[in-house]
C-alpha positions as semicolon CSV with decimal commas, in nm:
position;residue;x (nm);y (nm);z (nm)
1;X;6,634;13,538;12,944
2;X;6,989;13,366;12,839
3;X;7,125;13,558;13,188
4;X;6,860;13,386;13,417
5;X;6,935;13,062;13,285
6;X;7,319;13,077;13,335
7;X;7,256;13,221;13,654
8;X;7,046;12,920;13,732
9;X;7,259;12,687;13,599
10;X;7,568;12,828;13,778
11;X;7,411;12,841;14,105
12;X;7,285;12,481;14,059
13;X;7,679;12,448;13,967
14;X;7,776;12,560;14,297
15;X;7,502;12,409;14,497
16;X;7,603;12,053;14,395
17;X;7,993;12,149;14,463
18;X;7,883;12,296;14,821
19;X;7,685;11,961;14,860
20;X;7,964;11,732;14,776
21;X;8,197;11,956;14,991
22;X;7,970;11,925;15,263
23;X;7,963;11,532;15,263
24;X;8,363;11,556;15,203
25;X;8,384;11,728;15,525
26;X;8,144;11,565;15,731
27;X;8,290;11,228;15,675
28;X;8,615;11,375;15,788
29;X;8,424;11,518;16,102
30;X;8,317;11,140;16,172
31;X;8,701;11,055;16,152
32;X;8,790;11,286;16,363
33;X;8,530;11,229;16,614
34;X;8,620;10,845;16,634
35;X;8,999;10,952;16,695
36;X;8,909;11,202;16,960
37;X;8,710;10,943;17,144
38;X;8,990;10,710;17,146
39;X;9,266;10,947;17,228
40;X;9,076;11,177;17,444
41;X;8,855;10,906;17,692
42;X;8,858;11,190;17,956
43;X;8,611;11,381;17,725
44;X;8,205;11,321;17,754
45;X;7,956;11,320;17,520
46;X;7,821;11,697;17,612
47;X;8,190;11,825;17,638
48;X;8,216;11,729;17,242
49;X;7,888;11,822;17,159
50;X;7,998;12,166;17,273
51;X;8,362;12,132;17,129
52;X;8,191;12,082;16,815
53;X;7,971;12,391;16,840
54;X;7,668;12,114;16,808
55;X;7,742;12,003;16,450
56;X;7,643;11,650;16,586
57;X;7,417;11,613;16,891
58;X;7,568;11,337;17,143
59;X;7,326;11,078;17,000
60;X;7,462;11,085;16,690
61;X;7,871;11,139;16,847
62;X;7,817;10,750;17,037
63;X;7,655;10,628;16,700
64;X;7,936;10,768;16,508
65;X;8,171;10,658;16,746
66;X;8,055;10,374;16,970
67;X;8,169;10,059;16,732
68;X;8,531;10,156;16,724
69;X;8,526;10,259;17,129
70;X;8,394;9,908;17,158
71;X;8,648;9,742;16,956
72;X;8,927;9,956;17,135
73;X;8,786;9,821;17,440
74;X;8,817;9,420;17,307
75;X;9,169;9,457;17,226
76;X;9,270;9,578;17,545
């Protein structure tokens, strides 16, 4: 019984680690996708999407990035 619970309790252990290294990376995704926007105008909302193998659908790319394209825009 003691090797099913520290089985359990190490896969929770790495569940909560891939969790939290999920979120790590997916914020840096939403950097990233705000810089590419800005520095790469010529590229639309479907070419990303695809660039991106779909990780974000292009709803979610001009939430993620529409506020800083529109503040880019105002200081031009």
């Amino acid at each position: 019984m003691s090797d099913v619970v520290d089985d359990l309790k190490a896969e929770v252990r790495a569940a909560r680690k891939a969790t939290n290294a999920r979120k790590i990376h997916a914020a840096r995704v939403k950097t990233l996708l705000i810089r590419l926007r800005l520095e790469k105008p010529e590229l639309t909302l479907p070419e990303i999407e695809d660039l991106i193998g779909r990780f974000y659908d292009r709803a979610t790319i001009s939430r993620i990035t529409a506020a800083a394209i529109k503040e880019s825009a105002n200081e031009s």
